[in-house]
FINUPA-904470 format. One line per 5 residues: their letters; for each residue y negated, z, x of C-alpha. Coordinates in steps of 0.05 Angstrom, whole numbers, always signed. Each point is the difference from the previous one (the first is absolute). Layout:
BEGIN
a	Y,Z,X ~ ...
END
This chain:
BEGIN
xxxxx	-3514,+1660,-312 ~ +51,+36,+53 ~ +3,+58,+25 ~ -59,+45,+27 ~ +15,+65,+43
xxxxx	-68,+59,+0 ~ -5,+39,+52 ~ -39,+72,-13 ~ -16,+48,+46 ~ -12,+81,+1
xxxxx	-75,-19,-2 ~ +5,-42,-70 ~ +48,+48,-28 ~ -24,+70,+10 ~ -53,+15,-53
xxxxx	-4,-23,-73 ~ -52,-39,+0 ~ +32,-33,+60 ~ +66,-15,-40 ~ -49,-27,-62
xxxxx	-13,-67,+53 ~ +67,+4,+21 ~ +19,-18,-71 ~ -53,-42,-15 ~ +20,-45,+63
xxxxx	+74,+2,-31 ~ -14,-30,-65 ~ -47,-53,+33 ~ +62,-27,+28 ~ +45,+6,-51
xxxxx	-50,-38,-47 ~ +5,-55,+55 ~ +70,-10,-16 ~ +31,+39,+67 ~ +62,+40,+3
xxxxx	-24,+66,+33 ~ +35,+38,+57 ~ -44,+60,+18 ~ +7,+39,+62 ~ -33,+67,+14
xxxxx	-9,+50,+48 ~ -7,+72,-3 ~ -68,+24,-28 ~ -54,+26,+37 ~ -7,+16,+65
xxxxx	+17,+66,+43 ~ -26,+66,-33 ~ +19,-36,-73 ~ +61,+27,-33 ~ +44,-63,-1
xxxxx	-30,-35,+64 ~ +53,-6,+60 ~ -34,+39,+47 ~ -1,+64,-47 ~ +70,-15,-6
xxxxx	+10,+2,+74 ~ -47,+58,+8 ~ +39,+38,-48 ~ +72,-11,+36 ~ -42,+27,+70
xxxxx	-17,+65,-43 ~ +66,+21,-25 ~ +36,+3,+65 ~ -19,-70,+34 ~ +70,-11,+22
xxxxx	+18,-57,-58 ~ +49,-53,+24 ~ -22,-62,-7 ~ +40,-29,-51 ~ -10,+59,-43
xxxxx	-83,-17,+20 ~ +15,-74,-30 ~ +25,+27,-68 ~ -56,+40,-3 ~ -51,-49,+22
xxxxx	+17,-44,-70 ~ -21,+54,-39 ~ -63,-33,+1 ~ +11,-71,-14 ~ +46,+24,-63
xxxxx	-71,+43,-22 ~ -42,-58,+6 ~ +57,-41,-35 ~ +18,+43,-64 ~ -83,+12,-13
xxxxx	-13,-79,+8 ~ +68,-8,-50 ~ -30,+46,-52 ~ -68,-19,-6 ~ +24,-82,-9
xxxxx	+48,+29,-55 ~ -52,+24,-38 ~ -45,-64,+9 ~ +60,-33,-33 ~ +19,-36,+59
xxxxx	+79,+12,+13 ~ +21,+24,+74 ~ +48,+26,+40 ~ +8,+42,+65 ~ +46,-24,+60
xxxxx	+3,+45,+62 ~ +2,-40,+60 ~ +79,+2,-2 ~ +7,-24,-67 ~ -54,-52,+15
xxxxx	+56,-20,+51 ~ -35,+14,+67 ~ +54,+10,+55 ~ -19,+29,+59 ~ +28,+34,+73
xxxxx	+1,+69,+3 ~ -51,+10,+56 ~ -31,+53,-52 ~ -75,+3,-3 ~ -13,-79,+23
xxxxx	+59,-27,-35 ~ +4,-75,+9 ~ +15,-55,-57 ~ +72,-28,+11 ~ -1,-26,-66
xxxxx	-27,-7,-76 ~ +28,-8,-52 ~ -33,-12,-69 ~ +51,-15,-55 ~ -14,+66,-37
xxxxx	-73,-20,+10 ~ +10,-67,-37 ~ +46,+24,-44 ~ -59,+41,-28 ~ -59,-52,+10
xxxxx	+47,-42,-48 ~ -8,+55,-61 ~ -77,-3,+16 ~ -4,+57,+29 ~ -55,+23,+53
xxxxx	+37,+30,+57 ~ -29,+53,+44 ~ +32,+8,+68 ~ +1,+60,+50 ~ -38,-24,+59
xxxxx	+16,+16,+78 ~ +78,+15,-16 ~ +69,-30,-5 ~ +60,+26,+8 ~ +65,-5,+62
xxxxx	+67,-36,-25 ~ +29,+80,+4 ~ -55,+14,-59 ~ -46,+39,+34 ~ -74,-4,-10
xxxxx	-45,-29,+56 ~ -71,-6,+8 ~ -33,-59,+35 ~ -57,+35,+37 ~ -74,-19,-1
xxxxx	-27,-56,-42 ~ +75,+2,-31 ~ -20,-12,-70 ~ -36,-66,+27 ~ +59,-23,+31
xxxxx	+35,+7,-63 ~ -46,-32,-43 ~ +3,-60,+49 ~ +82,-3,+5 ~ -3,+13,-69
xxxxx	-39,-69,-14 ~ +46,-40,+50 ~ +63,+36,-40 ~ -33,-22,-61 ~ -20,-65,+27
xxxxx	-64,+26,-36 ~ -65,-51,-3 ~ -40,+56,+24 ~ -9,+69,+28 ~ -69,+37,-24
xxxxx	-12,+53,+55 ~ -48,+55,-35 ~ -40,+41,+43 ~ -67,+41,-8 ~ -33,-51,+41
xxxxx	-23,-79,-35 ~ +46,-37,+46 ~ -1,-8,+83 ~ -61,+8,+27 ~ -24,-23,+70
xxxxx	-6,+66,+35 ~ +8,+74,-24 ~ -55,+9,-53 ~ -20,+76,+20 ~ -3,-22,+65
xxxxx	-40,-67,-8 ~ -44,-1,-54 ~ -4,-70,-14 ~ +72,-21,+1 ~ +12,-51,-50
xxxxx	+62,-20,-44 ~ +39,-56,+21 ~ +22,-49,-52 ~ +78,-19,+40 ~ +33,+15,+69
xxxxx	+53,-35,+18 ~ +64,+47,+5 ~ -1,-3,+80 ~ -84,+29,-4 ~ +20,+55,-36
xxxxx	+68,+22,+29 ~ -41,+6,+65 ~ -60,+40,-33 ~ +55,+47,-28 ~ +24,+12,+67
xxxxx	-63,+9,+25 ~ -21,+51,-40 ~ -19,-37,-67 ~ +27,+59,-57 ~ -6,-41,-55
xxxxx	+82,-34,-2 ~ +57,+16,+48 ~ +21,-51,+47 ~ +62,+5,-15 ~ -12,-18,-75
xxxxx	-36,-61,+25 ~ +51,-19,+45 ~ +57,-1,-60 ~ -51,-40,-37 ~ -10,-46,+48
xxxxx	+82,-8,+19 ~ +0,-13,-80 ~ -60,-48,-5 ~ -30,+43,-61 ~ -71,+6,-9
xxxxx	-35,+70,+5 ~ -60,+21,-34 ~ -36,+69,+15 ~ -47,+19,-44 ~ -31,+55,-37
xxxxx	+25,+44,-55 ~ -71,+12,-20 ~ -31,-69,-8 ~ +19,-62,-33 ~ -16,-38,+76
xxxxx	+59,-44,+18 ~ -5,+32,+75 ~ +37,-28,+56 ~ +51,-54,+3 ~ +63,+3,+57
xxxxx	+22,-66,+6 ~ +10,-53,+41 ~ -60,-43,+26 ~ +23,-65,-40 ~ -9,+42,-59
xxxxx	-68,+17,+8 ~ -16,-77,-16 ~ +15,+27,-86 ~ -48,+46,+22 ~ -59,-33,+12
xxxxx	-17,-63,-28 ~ -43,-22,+55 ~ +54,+13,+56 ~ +8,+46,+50 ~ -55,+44,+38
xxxxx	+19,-2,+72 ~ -13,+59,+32 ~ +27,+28,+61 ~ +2,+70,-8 ~ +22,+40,-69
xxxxx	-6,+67,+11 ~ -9,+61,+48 ~ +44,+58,+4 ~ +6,+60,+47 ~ +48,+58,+23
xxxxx	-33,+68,+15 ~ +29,+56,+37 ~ +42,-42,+61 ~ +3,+19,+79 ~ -1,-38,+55
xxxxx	+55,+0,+49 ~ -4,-32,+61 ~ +60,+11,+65 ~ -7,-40,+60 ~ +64,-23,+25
xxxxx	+4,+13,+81 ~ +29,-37,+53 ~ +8,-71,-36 ~ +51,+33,-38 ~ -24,-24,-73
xxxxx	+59,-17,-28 ~ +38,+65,+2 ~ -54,+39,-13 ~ -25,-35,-64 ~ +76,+3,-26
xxxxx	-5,+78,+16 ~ -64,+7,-37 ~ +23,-36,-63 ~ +67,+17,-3 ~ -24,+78,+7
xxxxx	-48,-13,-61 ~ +56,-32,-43 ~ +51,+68,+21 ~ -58,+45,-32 ~ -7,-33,-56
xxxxx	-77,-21,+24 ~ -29,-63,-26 ~ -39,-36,+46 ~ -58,-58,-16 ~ -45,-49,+34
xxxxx	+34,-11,+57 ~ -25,-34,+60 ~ +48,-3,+63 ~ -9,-24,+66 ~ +28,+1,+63
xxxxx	-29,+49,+10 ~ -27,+45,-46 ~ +32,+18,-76 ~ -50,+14,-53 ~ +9,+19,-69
xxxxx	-20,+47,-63 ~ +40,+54,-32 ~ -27,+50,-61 ~ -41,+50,+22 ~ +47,+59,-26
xxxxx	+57,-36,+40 ~ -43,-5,+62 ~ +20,+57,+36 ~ +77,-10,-19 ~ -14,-68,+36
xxxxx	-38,+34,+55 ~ +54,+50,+17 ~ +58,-53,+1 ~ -33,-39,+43 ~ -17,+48,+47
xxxxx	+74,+25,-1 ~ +20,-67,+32 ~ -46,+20,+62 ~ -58,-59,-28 ~ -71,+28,+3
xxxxx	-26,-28,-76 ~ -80,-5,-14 ~ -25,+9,-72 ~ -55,-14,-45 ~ +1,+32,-66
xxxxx	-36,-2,-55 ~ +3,-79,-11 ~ +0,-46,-61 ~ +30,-74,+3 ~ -52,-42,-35
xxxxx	+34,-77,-25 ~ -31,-64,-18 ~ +36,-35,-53 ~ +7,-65,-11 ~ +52,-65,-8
xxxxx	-46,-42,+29 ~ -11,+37,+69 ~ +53,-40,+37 ~ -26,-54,+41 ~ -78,+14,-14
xxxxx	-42,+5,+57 ~ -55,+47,-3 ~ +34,+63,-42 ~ +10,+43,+58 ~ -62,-18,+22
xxxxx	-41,+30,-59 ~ +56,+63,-7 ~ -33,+25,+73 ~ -78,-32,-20 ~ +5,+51,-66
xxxxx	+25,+56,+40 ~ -39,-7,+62 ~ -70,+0,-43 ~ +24,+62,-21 ~ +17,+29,+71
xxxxx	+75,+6,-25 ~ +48,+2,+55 ~ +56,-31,-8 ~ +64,+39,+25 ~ +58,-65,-7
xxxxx	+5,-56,-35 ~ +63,-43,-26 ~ +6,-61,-61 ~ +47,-46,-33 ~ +1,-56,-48
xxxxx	-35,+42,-41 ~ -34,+53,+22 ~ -36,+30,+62 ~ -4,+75,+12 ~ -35,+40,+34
xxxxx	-5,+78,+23 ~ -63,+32,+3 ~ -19,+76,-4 ~ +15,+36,-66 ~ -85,+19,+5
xxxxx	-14,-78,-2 ~ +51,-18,-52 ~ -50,+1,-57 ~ -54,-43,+31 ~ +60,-46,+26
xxxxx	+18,-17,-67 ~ -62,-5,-31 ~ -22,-49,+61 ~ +57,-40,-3 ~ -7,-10,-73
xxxxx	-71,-24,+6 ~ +11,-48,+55 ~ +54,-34,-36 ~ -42,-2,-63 ~ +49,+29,-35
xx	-50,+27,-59 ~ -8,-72,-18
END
């Protein structure tokens, strides 16, 4: 057998009985023969005394004025927590480990502190140890610059580890562990009957992330992807299998009796957007549209779903950046309309492109349900669409039964 990497996050790791199925998933996989590299995040979640966000929280109550390399070091406090505890408890099942922080795990990164990116890994101190049998525990979500200095890789960091980790490794597989039994076809608290899906191909899911889908950063998927290693996300809690990232020729080992075409995988939202539209006067698109954009890009606002004409340029922000976005506009002498309060609702699916009919039954569900829809935009792979934040719920759900996605 090669080499496995684990990925555990604050959700497996924060209570004991939580940390009993964390070991209980390790042994299953060392009795399979794998060499284990185990990533972990922090534990908990904000208001628990390790989590990142009580870190953060407790740097904005003593004075609030922490530089941000100086928030990086103490951002890994967690990670090295979560580490040391998971280290321990193997040690005294008998099961020899060891603890790399991201650095000595041989993650080199820029310094753009706080959302750090990956220049580099480099694992020989990793193998070095997997060759004396050792488990070994990495620091998730950090890495350090070539000057030595701790960096942190931002949101869904430990992910994106775990992921460059297995193409550093040239690993046979990277076990995402979540508190959720794999990727499910729409947000379960939202739609009740949301099922598990057995594989998505590593495009499907990339897009759900980015769509809204918690459950694995895109940016993780994407390294997985580059490095053509397979990605399950699973459970920490059950013995299920979950969800398999992988390329669509794969998912022939899957099932025995080929593949189920289906058009659409999954759907996935974003809450809390405005609408911005700014009609551009006298014919003179062009030069306004640069304006608009470039002024966005100087204030550090990130703009989505874009539709331009000659016309006319429409597009989303966040609703807390809204009136930023508002005001710089209006600085420029342009006379902006907005709509807040909107979600982005996406259809999913690698087998949208080309299929007649899918936009079709997008507006049948919504109309039946007197949903408005605000704008509209697709891909190979996906078709969006904005509707009011007070229809988001019953957009989702409606979407998901028209696509019989409970099946």
């Amino acid at each position: 057998m090669g080499i496995l990497v684990q990925k555990f996050g604050g959700t497996s790791l924060s209570t004991p009985q939580a940390r009993e199925h964390v070991i209980r998933n390790v042994k299953r996989e060392l009795a399979s023969g794998y060499s284990l590299v185990i990533v972990v995040s922090a534990m908990g979640r904000r208001g628990e005394p390790y989590a990142t966000d009580t870190l953060l929280d407790w740097a904005v109550q003593n004075g609030d004025s922490l530089p941000e390399r100086e928030k990086d070091l103490l951002m890994c406090c967690g990670e090295i927590i979560s580490a040391t505890t998971l280290c321990g408890l193997l040690e005294n099942e008998g099961i020899a480990s060891t603890v790399l922080t991201g650095a000595q795990a041989g993650f080199m990164t820029d310094s753009n502190y706080g959302n750090a990116r990956i220049l580099d890994v480099r694992p020989e101190r990793i193998l070095r140890e997997l060759r004396e049998d050792k488990v070994v525990i990495v620091t998730g979500f950090q890495g350090q610059t070539e000057a030595g200095d701790l960096t942190t890789l931002g949101r869904g960091g430990s992910d994106t580890s775990a992921t460059a980790l297995g193409a550093a490794l040239h690993a046979d597989m990277v076990d995402i562990y979540t508190d959720v039994n794999g990727i499910l076809t729409a947000d379960p608290r939202i739609v009740e009957d949301a099922k598990p899906l057995t594989y998505v191909s590593y495009t499907e899911i990339c897009n759900m992330a980015h769509q809204g889908a918690k459950v694995i950063h895109p940016r993780a998927v994407e390294i997985a992807m580059q490095a053509q290693i397979p990605v399950r996300v699973r459970s920490t809690f059950s013995e299920n299998e979950g969800t398999l990232v992988t390329n669509p020729e794969g998912f022939n080992d899957i099932q025995s009796g080929g593949i189920v075409d289906r058009f659409v995988t999954g759907i996935a939202y974003v809450s809390n957007v405005t609408q911005i539209s700014v009609e551009c006067p006298d014919g003179n698109g062009t030069g306004v549209q640069l304006q608009i954009f470039k002024s966005m890009a100087d204030n550090g606002i990130s703009v989505d779903f874009i539709n331009v004409t000659p016309t006319e340029a429409l597009y989303t922000v966040f609703d807390d950046k809204s009136e930023k976005a508002i005001s710089v506009l209006q600085q420029l002498g342009l006379r902006p309309k907005s709509l807040s309060g909107c979600a982005k609702v996406s259809v999913i699916g690698g087998g949208i492109n080309g299929v007649p009919g899918i936009m079709a039954r997008i507006v049948e569900a919504l109309s039946s349900q007197n949903i408005q829809i605000l704008q509209s935009a697709d891909s190979n792979t996906t078709i969006w669409v904005l509707v009011k934040k007070e229809d988001m719920v019953q957009s989702l759900r409606s979407l998901h039964a028209m696509f019989e996605l409970h099946r």
